[in-house]
N, C-alpha and C positions, 0 to 999 in steps of 0.2 A: 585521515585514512581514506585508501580510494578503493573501490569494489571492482575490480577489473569482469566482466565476461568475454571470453575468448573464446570465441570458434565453436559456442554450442549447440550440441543438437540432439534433438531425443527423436527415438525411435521404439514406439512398442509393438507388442501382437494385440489385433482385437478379437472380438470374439469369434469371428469365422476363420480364426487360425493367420488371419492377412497381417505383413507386415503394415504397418502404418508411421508413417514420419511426422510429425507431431510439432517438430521444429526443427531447423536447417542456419546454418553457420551466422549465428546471433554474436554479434561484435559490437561491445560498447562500454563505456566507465562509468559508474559514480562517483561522481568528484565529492570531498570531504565539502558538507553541510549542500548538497544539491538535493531536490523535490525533482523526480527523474517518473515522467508517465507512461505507461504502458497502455498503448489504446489497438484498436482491432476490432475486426468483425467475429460474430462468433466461431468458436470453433479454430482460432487461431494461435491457441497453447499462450493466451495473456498468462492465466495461473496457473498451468505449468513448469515456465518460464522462471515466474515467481517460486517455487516451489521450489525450484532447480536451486535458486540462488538461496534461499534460506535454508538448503541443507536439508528436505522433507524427501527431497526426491534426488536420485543419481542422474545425470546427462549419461548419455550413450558416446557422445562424444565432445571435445571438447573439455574449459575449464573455467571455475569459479575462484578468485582467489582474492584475496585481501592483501592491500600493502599499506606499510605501517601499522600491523599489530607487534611488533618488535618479542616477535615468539608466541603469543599469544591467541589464546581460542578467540574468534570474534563473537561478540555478545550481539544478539539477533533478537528484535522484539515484533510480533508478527499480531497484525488483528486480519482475522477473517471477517467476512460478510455475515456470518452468522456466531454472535458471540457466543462462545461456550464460556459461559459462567457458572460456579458451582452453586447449584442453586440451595444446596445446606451451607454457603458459607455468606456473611454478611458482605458487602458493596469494600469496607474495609480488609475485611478478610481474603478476599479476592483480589485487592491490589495489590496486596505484599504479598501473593504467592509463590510467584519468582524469587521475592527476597528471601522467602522462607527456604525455600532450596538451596539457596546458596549460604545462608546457614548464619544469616549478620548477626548481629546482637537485637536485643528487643528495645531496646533505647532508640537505637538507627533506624529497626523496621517503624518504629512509632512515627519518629521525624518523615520519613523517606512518605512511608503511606501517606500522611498528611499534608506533603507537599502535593503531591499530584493527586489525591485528591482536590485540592482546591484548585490546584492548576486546569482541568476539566469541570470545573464549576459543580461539585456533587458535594460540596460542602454543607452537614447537615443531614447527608444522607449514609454515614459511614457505619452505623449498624441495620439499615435499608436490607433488605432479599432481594435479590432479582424480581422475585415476580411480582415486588410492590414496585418497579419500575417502567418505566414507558422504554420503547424502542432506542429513542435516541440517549435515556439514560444511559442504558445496558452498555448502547455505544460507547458511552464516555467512559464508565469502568474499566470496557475493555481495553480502550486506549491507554489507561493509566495504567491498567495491568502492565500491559505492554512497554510504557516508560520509564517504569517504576526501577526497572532492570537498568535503568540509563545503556542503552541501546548501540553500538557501533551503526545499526543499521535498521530500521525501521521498514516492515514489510506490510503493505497493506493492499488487502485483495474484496477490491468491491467493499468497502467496508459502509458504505452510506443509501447501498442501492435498495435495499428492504425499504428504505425509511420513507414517508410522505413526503412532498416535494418542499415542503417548507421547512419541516425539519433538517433536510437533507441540505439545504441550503444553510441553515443556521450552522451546521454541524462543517461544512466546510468553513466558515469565518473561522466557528472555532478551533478548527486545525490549523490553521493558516496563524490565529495565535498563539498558538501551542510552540509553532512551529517557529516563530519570532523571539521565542522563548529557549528553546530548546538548540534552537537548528542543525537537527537531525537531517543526516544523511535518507534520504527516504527511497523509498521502489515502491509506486503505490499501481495496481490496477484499475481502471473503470474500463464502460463500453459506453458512456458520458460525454462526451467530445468536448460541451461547456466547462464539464467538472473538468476535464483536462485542460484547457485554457486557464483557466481562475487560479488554478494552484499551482503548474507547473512551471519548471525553470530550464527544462525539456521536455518536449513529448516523443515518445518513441515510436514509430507507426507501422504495426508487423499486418501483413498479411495473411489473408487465411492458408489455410494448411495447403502443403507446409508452412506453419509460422517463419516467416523471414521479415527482414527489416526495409520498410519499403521507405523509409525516409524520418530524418530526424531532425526535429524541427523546435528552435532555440524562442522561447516567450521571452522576446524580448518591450518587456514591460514590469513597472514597479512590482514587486512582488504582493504590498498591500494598495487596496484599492481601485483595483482592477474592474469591480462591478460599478464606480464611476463614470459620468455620462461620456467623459473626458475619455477612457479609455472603449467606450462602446464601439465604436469603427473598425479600430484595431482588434478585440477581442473577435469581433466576426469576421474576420479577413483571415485570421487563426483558424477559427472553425471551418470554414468553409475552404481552408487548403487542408485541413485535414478531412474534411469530411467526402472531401474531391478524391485523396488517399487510397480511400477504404471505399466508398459507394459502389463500385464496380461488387467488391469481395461481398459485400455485405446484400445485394442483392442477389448472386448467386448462394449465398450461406439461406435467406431467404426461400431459394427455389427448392431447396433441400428440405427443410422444414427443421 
C-alpha cells in the first residue's frame, strides 16, 4: 500500500481574525514498509501535516489518499508525544483497546495483546497502571496500543521528545526493532535531526511557515546499525545537510520566540 499526499495545503484563521497558511503545496509518497521523517523548524506545520494525513484534521486544499486498500477504510495507528493512556485501565487493557472496538473475539484479543505486549518488552507488566510506570514504559504501551490494530500506516508525532536522553535513545533501537519486525509503513515527526538520520529511510525537510518542502533527502545507509563507528561520518554528513536546510528557518523561528 502506498500513501500518496498530493498538492496539500492548509490554511486557518488565528486569533486576530488573520488568514494564516500553515502549509503550501506538500507533494510526496509513502512507499509500502518505508520510515518516511518529517523534520523542520518550529512552527512549520511538521504535526499538522501529520494530522492531515491520519484523518484528525481536513487540508484546505489538496489530497490524502491510499492505494492498494482494494475498497477498504485504511487502518491508521497514531502515538502522540504525550501518551493518553487510560489511567483506570491496566498496561493490558490498554493494548487491546483498539481491538476492543473492533469487536474480535476474546481468544484473539488475548493472543494479539500478548504478542505486542512482549513485542515492546512490557512483559510482566500486563495488569501494571500507568502511573506505576516510568515515561518510557508508557511509551511502549502506547506503541503497542498503536500496533495492536496492525496498522496500514503508523503515525508518530514527537513520540520520544518528553523522555531523558538516554531513555530516548534506548527507545529508538527499540523502534527500529519493532520496526524489523513489523515493517510498518511509518510518518514519524521529530525536530531531532540525529533521531532523523538513525531511523529514517527518507527525511523530508519543510520549511517554516508556510510549511513547504524544501528538500528530500534519501539515508542511504543500513537501516540497523547506523550508531556504528563504521557509519559515524556518514550519519553527520546527513545531519549537517539537513541541518544547513533548516538553520536559516530555525534562527528566524528563534527571533520570534
Amino acid at each position: 500500500m502506498r500513501i500518496v499526499i498530493e498538492n496539500v495545503g492548509k490554511t486557518f484563521i488565528d486569533s486576530k481574525k488573520r488568514e494564516v497558511t500553515a502549509l503550501k503545496n506538500i507533494d510526496f509518497i509513502i512507499e509500502e514498509q518505508e520510515f518516511v521523517l518529517l523534520v523542520g523548524p518550529s512552527g512549520c506545520g511538521k504535526s499538522t501535516l501529520l494530522n492531515i494525513v491520519g484523518g484528525l484534521m481536513s487540508s484546505s486544499e489538496g489530497t490524502v489518499y491510499f492505494e492498494g486498500t482494494q475498497g477498504k477504510e485504511p487502518n491508521l495507528g497514531i502515538v502522540f508525544q504525550e501518551i493518553a493512556l487510560f489511567p483506570w485501565r491496566t498496561v493490558f487493557e490498554n493494548v487491546v483497546y483498539g481491538l476492543e472496538e473492533k469487536g474480535i473475539s476474546k481468544k484473539e484479543l488475548q493472543e494479539k495483546g500478548q504478542i505486542y505486549i512482549d513485542m515492546v518488552g512490557l512483559t510482566g507488566f500486563e495488569d501494571a497502571y500507568p502511573k506505576q510506570l516510568s515515561g518510557g514504559m508508557k511509551q511502549r504501551a502506547g506503541i503497542a496500543r498503536a500496533l495492536s490494530i496492525e496498522p496500514d500506516l503508523l503515525l508518530m508525532d514527537e513520540p520520544f521528545s518528553a523522555l531523558d536522553a538516554q531513555t530516548r535513545t534506548l527507545m529508538q533501537e527499540e523502534l527500529l526493532t519493532i520496526w524489523n519486525r513489523t515493517r510498518l509503513s511509518t510518518l514519524y515527526v521529530t525536530h531531532n535531526i540525529q533521531e532523523a538520520v538513525y531511523l529514517a529511510d527518507r527525511v523530508i525537510v519543510l520549511s517554516r511557515h508556510p510549511g513547504q518542502i524544501k528538500d528530500i533527502i534519501r539515508i542511504d545507509m543500513p537501516k540497523v546499525g547506523r550508531d556504528k563507528e563504521q557509519y559515524r561520518n556518514q550519519s553527520e554528513q546527513y545531519a549537517n545537510q539537513i541541518w544547513e536546510l533548516i538553520r536559516h528557518d530555525a534562527e528566524e523561528a528563534l527571533k520570534e520566540g
